[in-house]
N, C-alpha and C positions, 0 to 999 in steps of 0.2 A: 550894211557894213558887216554885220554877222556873217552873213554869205560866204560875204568876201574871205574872211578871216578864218573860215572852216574852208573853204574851195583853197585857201593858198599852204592852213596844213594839213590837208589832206596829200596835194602835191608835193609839198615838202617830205613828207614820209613815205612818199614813194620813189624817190629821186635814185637812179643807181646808184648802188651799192660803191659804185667806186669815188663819187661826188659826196655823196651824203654818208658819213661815216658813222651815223647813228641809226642807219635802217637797220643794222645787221643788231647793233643792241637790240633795238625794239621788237627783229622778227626773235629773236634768242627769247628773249623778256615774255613772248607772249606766245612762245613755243610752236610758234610756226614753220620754224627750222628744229631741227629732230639728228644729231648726231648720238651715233652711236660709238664707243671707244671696244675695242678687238685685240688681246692682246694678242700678237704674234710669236715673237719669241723673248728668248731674255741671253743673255750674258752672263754665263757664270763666271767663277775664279780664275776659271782655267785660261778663259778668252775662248772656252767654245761656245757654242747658243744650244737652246733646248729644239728638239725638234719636234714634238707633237706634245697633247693636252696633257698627255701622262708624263712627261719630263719636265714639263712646265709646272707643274703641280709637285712631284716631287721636289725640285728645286726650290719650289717658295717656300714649301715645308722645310725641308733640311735648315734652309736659311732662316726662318722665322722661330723655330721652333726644333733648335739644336736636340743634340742628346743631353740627358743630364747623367753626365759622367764628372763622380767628384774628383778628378784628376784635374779640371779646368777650373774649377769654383774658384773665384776669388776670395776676400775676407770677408764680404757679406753675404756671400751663399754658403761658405764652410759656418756663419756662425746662424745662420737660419738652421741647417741642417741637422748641427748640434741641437739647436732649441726643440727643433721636433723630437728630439729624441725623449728628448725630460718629457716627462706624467704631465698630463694637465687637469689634473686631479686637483682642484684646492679643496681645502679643509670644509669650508661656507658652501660647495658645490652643494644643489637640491635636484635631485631627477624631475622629470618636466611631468606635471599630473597630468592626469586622464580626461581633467577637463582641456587643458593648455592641446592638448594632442588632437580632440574634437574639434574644439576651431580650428584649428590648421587644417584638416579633413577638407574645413568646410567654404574653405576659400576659392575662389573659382578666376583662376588663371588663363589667362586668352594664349600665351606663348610661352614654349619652354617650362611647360608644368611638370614639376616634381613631385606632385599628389603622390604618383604612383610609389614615391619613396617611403611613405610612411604606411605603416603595417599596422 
């Protein structure tokens, strides 16, 4: 009876693709099937398209990652702007000891380490 019960989903899981609508889950699922995605081009404002790597990249930049020209700022960028202006100096502020500065030295960062920033 076991046999039987592994010999029929064994069959079952392999039944084309276009019958059995769960073969393609399970070859995805267990990464038998392997797609890769390519961008081609894109669409800009204009309705023109980007034509090679370097437009396609400038364009995701410009779009993701405007100018910051405070001409555009709305009310929450004009009032962040301002705040950077003001000192963030408070009165209670303590400079960071010479021990505080050793342990951070001594921290060992797998990605994107900043070590190199402290002196």
């Amino acid at each position: 009876m076991q046999e039987a019960k592994l010999k029929s989903w064994k069959t079952f899981c392999t039944i084309n693709d276009g019958v059995n609508p769960w073969n393609i889950v399970y070859k995805i699922a267990s990464r038998k099937i392997r797609t890769s995605t390519r961008l081609t081009t894109l669409k800009k404002e204009d309705g023109t398209y980007t034509t090679d790597t370097r437009s396609k990249i400038m364009h995701m930049l410009e779009h993701f990652i405007p100018d910051d020209r405070v001409d555009s700022d709305n009310k929450l960028h004009r009032k962040i702007r301002k705040e950077i202006q003001e000192p963030t100096d408070m009165v209670d502020d303590k400079a960071f000891r010479n021990e505080e500065i050793a342990n951070l030295k001594k921290i060992q960062l797998k990605k994107g380490s900043w070590r190199g920033w402290i002196n």
